[in-house]
Structure formats: structure tokens, C-alpha cells
MIDRENLO-985407 format. One line per 2 residues: number of its first residue (from 1); their letters; for each residue x, y, z of C-alpha. Coordinates in steps of 0.001 Angstrom, whole numbers. Example, Ala and Ser with C-alpha at 12.3 -4.5 7.8 and 13.67 -1.06 7.14 Angstrom:
<pts>
1) as) 12300,-4500,7800 ~ 13670,-1060,7140
</pts>
This chain:
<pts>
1) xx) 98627,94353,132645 ~ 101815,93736,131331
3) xx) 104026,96411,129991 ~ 105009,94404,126827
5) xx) 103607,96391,123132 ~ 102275,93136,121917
7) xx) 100520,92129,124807 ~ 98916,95837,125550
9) xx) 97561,95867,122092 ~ 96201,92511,122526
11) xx) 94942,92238,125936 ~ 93631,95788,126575
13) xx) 89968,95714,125827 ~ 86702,97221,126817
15) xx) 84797,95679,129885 ~ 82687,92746,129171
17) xx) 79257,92817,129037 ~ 76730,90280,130822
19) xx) 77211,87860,127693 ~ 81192,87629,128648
21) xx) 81983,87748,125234 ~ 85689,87112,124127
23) xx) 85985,90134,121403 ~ 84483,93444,121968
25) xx) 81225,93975,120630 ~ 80163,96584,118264
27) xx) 78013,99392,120138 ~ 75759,100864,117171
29) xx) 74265,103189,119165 ~ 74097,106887,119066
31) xx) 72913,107863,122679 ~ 73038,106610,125896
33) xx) 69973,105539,128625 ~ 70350,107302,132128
35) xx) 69103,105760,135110 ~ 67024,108484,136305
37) xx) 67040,112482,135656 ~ 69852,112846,138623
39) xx) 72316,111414,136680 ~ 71440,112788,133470
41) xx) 72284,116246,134798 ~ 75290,113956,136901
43) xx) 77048,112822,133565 ~ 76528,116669,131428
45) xx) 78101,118470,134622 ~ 81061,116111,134037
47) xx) 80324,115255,137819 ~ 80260,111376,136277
49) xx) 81770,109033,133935 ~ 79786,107577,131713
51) xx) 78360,107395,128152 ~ 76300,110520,126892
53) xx) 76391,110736,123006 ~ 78276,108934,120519
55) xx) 79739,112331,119338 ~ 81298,112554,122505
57) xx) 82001,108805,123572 ~ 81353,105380,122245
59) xx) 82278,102539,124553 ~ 84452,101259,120814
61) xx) 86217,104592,120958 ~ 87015,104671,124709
63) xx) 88526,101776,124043 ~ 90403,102613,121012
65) xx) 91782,105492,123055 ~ 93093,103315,125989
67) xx) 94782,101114,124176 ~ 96576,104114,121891
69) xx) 97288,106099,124701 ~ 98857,102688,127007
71) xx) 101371,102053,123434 ~ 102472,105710,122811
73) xx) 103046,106249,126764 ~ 100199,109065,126522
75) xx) 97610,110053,129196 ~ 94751,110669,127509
77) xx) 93399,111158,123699 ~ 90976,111464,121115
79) xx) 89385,109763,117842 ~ 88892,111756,114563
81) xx) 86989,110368,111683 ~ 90353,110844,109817
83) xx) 94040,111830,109919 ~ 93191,115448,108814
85) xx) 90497,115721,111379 ~ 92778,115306,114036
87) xx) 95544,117657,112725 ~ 92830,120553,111874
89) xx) 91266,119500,115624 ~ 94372,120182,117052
91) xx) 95304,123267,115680 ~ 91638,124335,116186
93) xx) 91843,123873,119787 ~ 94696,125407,120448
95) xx) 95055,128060,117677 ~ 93607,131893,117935
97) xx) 93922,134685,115533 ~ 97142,136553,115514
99) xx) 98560,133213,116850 ~ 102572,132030,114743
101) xx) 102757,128138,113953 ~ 106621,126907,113144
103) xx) 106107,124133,111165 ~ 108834,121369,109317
105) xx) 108771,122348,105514 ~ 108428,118792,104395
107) xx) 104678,118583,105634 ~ 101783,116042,103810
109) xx) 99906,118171,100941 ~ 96888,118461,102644
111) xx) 98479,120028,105763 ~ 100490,122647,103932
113) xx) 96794,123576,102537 ~ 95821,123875,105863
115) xx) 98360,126126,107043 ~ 98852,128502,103910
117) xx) 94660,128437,103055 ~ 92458,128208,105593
119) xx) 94109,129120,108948 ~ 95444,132234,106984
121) xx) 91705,133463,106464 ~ 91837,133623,110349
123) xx) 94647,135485,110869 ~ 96891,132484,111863
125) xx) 100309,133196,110400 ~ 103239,130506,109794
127) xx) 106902,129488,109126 ~ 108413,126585,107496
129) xx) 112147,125402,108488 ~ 113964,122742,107163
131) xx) 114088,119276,108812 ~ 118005,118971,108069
133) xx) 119039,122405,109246 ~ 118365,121929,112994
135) xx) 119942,124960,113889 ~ 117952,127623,112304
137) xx) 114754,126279,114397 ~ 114808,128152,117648
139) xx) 115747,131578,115431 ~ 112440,131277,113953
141) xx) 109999,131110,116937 ~ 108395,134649,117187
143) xx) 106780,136003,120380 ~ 103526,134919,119627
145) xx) 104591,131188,118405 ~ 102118,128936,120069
147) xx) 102884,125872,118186 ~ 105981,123430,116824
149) xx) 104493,121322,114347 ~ 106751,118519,112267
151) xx) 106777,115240,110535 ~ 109247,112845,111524
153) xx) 109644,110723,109292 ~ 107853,113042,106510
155) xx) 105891,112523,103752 ~ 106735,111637,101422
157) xx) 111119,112780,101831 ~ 111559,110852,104648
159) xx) 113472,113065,106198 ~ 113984,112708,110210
161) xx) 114727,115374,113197 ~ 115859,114932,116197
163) xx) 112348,114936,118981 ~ 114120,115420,121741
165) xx) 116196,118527,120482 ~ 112964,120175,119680
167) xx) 111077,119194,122159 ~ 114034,121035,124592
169) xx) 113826,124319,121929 ~ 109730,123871,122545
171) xx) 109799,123956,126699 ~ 112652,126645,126616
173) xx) 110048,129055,124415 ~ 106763,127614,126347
175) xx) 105967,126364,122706 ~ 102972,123345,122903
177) xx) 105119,120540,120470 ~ 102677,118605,117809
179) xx) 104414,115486,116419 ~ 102911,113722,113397
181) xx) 103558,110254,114351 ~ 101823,108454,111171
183) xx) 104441,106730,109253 ~ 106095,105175,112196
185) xx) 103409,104539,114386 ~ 103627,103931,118498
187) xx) 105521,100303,117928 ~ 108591,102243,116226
189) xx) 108689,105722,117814 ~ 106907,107175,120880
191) xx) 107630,111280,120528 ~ 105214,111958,123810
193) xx) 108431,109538,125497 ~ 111408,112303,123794
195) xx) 109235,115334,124639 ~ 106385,115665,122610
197) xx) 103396,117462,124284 ~ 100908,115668,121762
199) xx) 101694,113153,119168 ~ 98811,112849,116115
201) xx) 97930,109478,113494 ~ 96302,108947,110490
203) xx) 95054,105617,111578 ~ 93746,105341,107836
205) xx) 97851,104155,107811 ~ 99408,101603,109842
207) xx) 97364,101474,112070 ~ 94695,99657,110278
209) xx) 96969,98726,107861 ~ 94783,97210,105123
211) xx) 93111,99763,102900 ~ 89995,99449,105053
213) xx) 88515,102400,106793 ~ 89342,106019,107763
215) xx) 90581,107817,110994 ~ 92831,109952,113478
217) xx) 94166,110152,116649 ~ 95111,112696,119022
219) xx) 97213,111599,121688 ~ 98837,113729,125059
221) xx) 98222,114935,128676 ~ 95282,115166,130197
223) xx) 94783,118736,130387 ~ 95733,119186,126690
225) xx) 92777,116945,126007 ~ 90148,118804,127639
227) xx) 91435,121729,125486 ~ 91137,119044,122725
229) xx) 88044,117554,123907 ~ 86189,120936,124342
231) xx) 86782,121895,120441 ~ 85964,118066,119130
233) xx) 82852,117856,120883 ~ 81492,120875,119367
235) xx) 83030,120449,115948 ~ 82051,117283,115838
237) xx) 84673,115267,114014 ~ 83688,112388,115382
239) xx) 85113,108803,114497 ~ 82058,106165,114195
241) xx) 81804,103387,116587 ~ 82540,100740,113568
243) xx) 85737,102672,112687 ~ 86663,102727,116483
245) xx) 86634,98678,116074 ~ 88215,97934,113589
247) xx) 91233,100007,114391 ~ 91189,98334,117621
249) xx) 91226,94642,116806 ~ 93692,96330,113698
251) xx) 96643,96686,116257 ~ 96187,93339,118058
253) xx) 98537,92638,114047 ~ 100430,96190,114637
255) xx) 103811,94753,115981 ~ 103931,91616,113660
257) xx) 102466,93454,111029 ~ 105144,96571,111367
259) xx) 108316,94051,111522 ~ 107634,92539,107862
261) xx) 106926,95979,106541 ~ 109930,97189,108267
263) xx) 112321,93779,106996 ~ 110804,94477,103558
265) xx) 111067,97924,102968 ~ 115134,97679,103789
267) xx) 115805,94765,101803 ~ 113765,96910,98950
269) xx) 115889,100439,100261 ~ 119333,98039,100133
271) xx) 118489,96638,96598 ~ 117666,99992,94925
273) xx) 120772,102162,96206 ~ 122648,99846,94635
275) xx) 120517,99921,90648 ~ 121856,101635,88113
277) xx) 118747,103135,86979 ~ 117912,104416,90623
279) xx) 119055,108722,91040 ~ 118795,108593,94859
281) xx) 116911,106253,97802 ~ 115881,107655,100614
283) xx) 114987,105124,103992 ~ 115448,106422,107935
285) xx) 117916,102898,108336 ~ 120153,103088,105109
287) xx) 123931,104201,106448 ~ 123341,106678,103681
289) xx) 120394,108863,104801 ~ 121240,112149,106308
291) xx) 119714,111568,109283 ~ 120577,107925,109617
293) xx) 122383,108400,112921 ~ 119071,110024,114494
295) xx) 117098,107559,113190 ~ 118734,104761,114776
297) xx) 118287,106925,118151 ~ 114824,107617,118036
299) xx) 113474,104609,116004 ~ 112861,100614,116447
301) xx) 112821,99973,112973 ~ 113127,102344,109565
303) xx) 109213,101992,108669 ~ 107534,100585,105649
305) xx) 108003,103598,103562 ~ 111018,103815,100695
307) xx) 111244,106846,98352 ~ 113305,106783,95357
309) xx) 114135,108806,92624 ~ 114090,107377,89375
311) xx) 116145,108654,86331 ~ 114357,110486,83452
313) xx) 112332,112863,85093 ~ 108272,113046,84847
315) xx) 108579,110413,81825 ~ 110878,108007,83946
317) xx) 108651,107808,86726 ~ 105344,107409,84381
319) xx) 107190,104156,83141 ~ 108483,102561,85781
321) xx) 104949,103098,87751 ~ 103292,101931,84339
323) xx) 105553,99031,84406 ~ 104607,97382,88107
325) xx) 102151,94503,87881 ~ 101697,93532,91533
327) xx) 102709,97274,93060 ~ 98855,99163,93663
329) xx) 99049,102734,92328 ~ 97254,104439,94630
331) xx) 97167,107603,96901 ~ 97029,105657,100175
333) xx) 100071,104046,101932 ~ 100681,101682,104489
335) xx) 98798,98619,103002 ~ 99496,95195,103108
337) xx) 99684,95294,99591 ~ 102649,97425,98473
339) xx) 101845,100497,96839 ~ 103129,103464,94082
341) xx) 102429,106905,94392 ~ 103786,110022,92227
343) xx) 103812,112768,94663 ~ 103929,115624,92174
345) xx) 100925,114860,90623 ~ 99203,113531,93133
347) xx) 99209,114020,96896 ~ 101453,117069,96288
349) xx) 100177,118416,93139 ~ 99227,121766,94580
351) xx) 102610,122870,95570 ~ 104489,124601,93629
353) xx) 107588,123133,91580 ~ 109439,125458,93804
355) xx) 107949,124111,97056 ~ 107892,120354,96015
357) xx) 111848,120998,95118 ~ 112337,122381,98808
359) xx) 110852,119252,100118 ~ 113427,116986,97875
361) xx) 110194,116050,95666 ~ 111819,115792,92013
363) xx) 109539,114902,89150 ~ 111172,111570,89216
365) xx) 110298,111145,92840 ~ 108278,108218,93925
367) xx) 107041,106686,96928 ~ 107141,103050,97555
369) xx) 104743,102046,100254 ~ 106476,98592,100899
371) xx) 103749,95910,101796 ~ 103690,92104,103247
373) xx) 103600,90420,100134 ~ 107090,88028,99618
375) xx) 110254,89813,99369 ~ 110995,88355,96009
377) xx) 107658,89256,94625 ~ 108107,92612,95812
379) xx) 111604,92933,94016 ~ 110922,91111,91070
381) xx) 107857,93886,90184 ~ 110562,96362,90942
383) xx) 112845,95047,88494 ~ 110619,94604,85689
385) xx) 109485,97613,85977 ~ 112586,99457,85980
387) xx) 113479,97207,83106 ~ 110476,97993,81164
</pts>
């Protein structure tokens, strides 16, 4: 197999059946037949591979694994029916009461929820540092830390931190290092490669990349996935067998699909910074970004995702959203179709002013998920919506 992204994603497939068909089928089935009662008891002792309950394994899933595992440089993973699932599987698997998670402040919505609502009923405790204050990290891991958890870039600030300098804070401390990889995906940024111990996707994003279906993946060693593995299996977030396919034959496009967004979403990033009407623009490969020097270390390409601040507040952003005719306004992000979201009242809405405002989320903030359409459609909506 060739070690080319493009051709991985491609070429790596499930084994053919009898029928030597060209795409993978679709296994719609929820158990498995065993030859005879030997290797029944074989297969649950874990004393075999094979198929024993589409909960556990699909041969769609397997197969969805490889090939995610083979383009983030992983060992082994797991599917989640969705983005959350895998972050809430993760932290379930390797979370216990009285455990400390150091988290990046700018965090998606849901996430923060997790962290300040439900692991706190289980005596699960947490900090948040900033992404552009580096230096304060390693100060805040307590004795019973167990977990550095961060965004890179986040949602929706774009902010970026250096992996590999956590990931050397993270071994130092014996501190298990969770990267959200979502909004760059394993084409532009590989944090298992800097130091990562397990790198996460809502493959509801990119990785499907058109508005279609729902899931996660959990991505690491080996031994970190039986820990991960042992939880899921029980839990039972499983991702469905269709799901599984789709988001396979999905990143056969990844690569090709990833360079437009990524061409796009600068020209968009370059055009903006430069509009009157535009308070601040925020993109991982503008010169101007904080981070922009990092980015350019630990990135292929700046992503699909452009965040601007518009002038006027609440009301500014209302009208300029209310003025797009070919933008979506939606929640989602990573479409082929581009896309408008208001993060304070929407996939942020239940922070705080106080927290959105720590996170660089103004009332005027929006994010611009920057699709495939042409790049003079795309900036023509912009400007007649900013003109409206």
C-alpha cells in the first residue's frame, strides 16, 4: 500500500467478498453466524478475530477505522454515532470520580456542557486555560490531572496551540493528551504524529463533508483502545453500518475536497481583513493571526473555517446573515455548501456573555463555514450582504 493520503483513502478497503465487487458493500446486519459453538466461545474470549455484534464490529466500521487510523498515523480506533459520542466515550473511559481534566477555554458548546454539567455530578472536576497563553498550562495540572483536553483549531475562535509543546508538558506530568482534530481533519494536521496520545472527529464535519449523516471517531494506541473499546461496547454508542459507509467512500473526496475549502476560505479570510465594514478576521494562515507562525508549523493548509467580526454588534450580525442569498444559515459546518452561523445564539448560547467574551465570541461574531461553490459566488454573497 502506498504511503501517499490520497491513495490510502482511496485504495484501503474491506476484503472482497465471493462476488469481487469493486466498492464495499453495505453489511445490514446486526449479528454474526459462528461456525460451530467452539468458536462462538473462541471469538467472546477475544481468543479470535472476527465479527460478533454490530455494537461491537461491523465489517463497514472495521473498515472505516483502518482507513482513519492508516491517514492520522494512529494504531487503532473507534466509531461513535456522533462527534459528542466520541468525546463523552473518551472521557468515560478514562475518567473516575475525584479525577482533574485541563481543558483549552475555547471548547465547542456542547463540550463545555459536558465538562461543567454532567461530569461535575460525578465528581470530575476541571480547569480551563487559554489557548494563547502557553505558559500558564503546565502551572495548572494538579496531582490528580488525568487528562489534557484542547481544540486546535477551536470552535468557533480559531485559535491554534502549539501540539507538540503540550504534548511534551502532557508526558512530563504522565497526563493522557486528547486532541480534537475536527476542523482540520487527518489531511491537514495529524496531532497523534506531534504527540497526541488520542486524537477525536466529528465526522458529521469534513469528513463527510456534505450535510449527510452523523458520527465520531476515536483514534490512538492500541492499548488506549481497549480502555476505549471496553467502555463503548457497553455504552453502546455505536455508529450504524450505513454511517460507517458513507464516511468511508466520503474520504476517497477528503484531500481534493479539503484543498478547495482550504483555497476558498483564504481568498474569503484575505478579502475581508481588508473591508471596511469587517471589526476583526480570524483564519490559522492570515500573517495576522496570533498564532499564524504555529499554524504554518503544524498545518498543511488553514482549513475551511473563517470567523469574522462584523461591526454593529447583535444587530450587525442579524443583517449581514439576513442579507446572504447563497450562504446556508445553519448550525452545521464543513459543507460543500458554505454556511453562516451566529455563535452566541446558537451553538454557544448557553455560555455566559462572560464566557463567550473569554473565548473572543463578540455579539458580532460569526462563523463562515467556507464551501466549494465558485470563489466569486462565494464573495459576491459576502458583499451584498455586508452591503445590505
Amino acid at each position: 500500500m502506498s504511503e501517499n493520503f490520497e491513495t490510502i483513502a482511496i485504495r484501503l478497503q474491506a476484503e472482497r467478498s465471493a462476488f469481487k465487487e469493486h466498492s464495499v458493500p453495505l453489511y445490514l446486519t446486526s449479528s454474526y453466524k459462528f461456525d460451530d459453538a467452539e468458536e462462538m466461545r473462541a471469538l467472546f474470549a477475544n481468543e479470535k478475530e472476527g465479527n460478533v455484534y454490530s455494537r461491537y464490529a461491523n465489517p463497514n466500521t472495521t473498515e472505516l477505522i483502518d482507513k482513519m487510523a492508516a491517514l492520522e498515523g494512529a494504531e487503532a480506533g473507534w466509531v461513535t454515532a456522533t462527534g459528542m459520542a466520541a468525546i463523552f466515550t473518551t472521557f468515560g473511559a478514562f475518567l473516575k470520580s475525584g479525577d482533574h481534566v485541563l481543558s483549552s477555554r475555547s471548547v465547542f458548546g456542547s463540550t463545555h456542557q459536558l465538562l461543567t454539567n454532567v461530569f461535575s455530578k460525578w465528581g470530575i472536576t476541571y480547569s480551563y486555560a487559554n489557548l494563547d497563553q502557553p505558559e500558564v498550562w503546565e502551572g495548572l495540572i494538579q496531582s490528580n490531572t488525568k487528562l489534557i483536553f484542547i481544540e486546535t483549531p477551536s470552535n468557533p475562535g480559531i485559535d491554534i496551540i502549539d501540539l507538540a509543546f503540550i504534548a511534551q508538558i502532557a508526558k512530563k506530568h504522565g497526563v493522557l493528551f486528547v486532541v480534537d482534530n475536527c476542523f482540520a481533519t487527518p489531511y491537514l494536521q495529524q496531532p497523534i504524529k506531534l504527540g497526541a496520545d488520542i486524537s477525536i472527529h466529528s465526522a458529521t464535519k469534513y469528513i463527510d463533508g456534505q450535510g449527510r449523516t452523523l458520527g465520531g471517531v476515536i483514534l490512538g494506541s492500541k492499548v488506549n483502545m481497549l480502555e476505549i473499546e471496553a467502555f463503548a461496547r457497553h455504552s453502546g454508542p455505536a455508529m450504524s453500518p450505513f454511517n460507517a459507509w458513507i464516511l468511508s467512500k466520503s474520504l476517497e473526496t477528503l484531500a481534493v475536497r479539503m484543498d478547495r475549502h482550504c483555497e476558498n476560505a483564504l481568498k474569503v479570510a484575505e478579502y475581508l481583513e481588508k473591508h471596511p465594514k469587517i471589526k476583526l478576521v480570524k483564519y490559522p494562515f492570515l500573517a495576522s493571526h496570533p498564532q499564524y507562525a504555529i499554524a504554518k508549523k503544524q498545518m498543511k493548509q488553514g482549513g475551511g473555517i473563517v470567523t469574522i467580526v462584523v461591526n454593529g454588534g447583535v444587530e450587525g450580525a442579524r443583517k449581514f446573515m439576513d442579507g446572504l442569498k447563497m450562504f446556508s444559515i445553519s448550525a452545521n459546518l464543513a459543507d460543500t455548501r458554505s454556511i453562516a452561523t451566529h455563535p452566541a445564539t446558537s451553538t454557544h448560547s448557553k455560555l455566559t456573555e462572560e464566557q463567550r467574551l473569554e473565548v473572543g465570541i463578540e455579539q458580532g461574531s460569526i462563523r463562515l463555514s467556507i464551501g466549494l461553490e465558485h470563489i466569486d459566488d462565494i464573495l459576491k454573497d459576502i458583499e451584498d450582504a455586508l452591503n445590505a
